[in-house]
N, C-alpha and C positions, 0 to 999 in steps of 0.2 A: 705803219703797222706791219706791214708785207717785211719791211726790211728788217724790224725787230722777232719775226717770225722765222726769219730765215736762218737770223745768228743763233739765235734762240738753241737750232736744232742741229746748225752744223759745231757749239759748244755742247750740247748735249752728244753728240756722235764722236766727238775730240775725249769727253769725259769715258766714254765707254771705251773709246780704243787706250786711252794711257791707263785706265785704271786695270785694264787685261795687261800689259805690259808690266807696268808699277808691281802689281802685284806678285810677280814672276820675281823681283829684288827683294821683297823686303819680307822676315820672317813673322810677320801676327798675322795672329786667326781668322780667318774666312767663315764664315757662316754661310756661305752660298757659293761655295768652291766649284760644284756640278750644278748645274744650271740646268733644269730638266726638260727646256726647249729652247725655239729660237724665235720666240715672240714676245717683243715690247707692248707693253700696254703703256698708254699713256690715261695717267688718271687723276681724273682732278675737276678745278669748277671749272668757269665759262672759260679762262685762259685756255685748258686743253680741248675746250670742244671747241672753239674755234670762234667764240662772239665777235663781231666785227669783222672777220675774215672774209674773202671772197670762197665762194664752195673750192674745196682741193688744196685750199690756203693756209688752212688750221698749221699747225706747228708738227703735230702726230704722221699729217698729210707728208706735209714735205721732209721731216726727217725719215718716212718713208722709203720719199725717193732716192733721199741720200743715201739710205744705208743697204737700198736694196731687199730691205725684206716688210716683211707685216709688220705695221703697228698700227696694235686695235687703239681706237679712240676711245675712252669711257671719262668722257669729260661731262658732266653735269651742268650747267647756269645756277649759280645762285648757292654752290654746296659749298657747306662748313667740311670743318674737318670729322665733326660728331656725326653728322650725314653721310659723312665718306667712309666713318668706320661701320657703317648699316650695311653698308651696301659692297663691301668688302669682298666676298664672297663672288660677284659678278668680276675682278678683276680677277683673282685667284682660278676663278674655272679653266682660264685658259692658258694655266699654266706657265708666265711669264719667265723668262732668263732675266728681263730686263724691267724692271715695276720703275716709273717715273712719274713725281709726283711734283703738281704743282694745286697746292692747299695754302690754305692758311688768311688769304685776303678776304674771306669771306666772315673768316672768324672780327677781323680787324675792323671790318664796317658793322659787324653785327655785336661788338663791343665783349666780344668773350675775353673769357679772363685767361690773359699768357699762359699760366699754369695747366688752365686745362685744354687749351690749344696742342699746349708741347706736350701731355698727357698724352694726348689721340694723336699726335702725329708719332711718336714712340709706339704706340699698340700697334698702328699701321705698318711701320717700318718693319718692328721684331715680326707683324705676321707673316710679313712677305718675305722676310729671311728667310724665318721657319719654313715656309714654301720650295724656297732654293734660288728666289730672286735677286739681282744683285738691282737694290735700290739707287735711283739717282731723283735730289731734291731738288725744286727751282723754288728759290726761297722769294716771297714778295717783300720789296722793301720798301718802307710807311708812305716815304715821302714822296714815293710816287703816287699815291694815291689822296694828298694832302696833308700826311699825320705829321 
């Protein structure tokens, strides 16, 4: 778990530096070009709060370390994505450069319907745009979880 914790966040720190570079080549639209701070939140269910992890361990914890700066946790146990759109607001206060979401597994054992899955994780994303966040998704895939 430690070791899938670790890639986790040094791919997530790989995504943020080429997408700053990337973007500097290629001419389409930015939506979050000025990024109005320099705090990652990490937001999501038990994944980003860290279940299973040892304390310090969590994923938010150590790509922390890695990147050198703050990243708030705002990970929940047990949140859907419709839960995640409630609570929205708590991730948005602090003004994120960097919104990182890890949703959606929670939808898949609680049997929601894909449509409205990908419904609230679009409201999600477009808000935190609108914020000036440059979002990054860790999408859950079935079969790791049996599907």
């Amino acid at each position: 778990m430690r070791t899938k914790l670790i890639m986790f966040g040094v791919a997530a720190a790989a995504a943020l530096i080429v997408w700053r570079v990337v973007r500097q080549d290629y001419d389409w639209p930015v939506t979050n070009d000025e990024p109005p701070g320099d705090v990652v939140v990490a937001f999501g269910d038990s994944l980003t709060r860290g279940f299973g992890a040892a304390k310090g361990e969590a994923y938010p914890d150590r790509l922390a370390a890695l990147l050198g700066r703050p990243v708030i946790n705002a990970g929940t146990d047990g949140d859907t994505t419709g839960q995640a759109l409630t609570r929205l607001d708590h991730m948005t206060a602090h003004k994120p450069d960097t919104g990182m979401l890890t949703l959606g597994g929670n939808d898949i054992l609680r049997r929601v319907p894909a449509e409205t899955t990908l419904d609230n994780l679009r409201q999600i994303v477009r808000r935190l745009q609108a914020e000036g966040a440059m979002v990054v998704y860790a999408a859950v895939d079935p079969p790791l979880i049996g599907g």
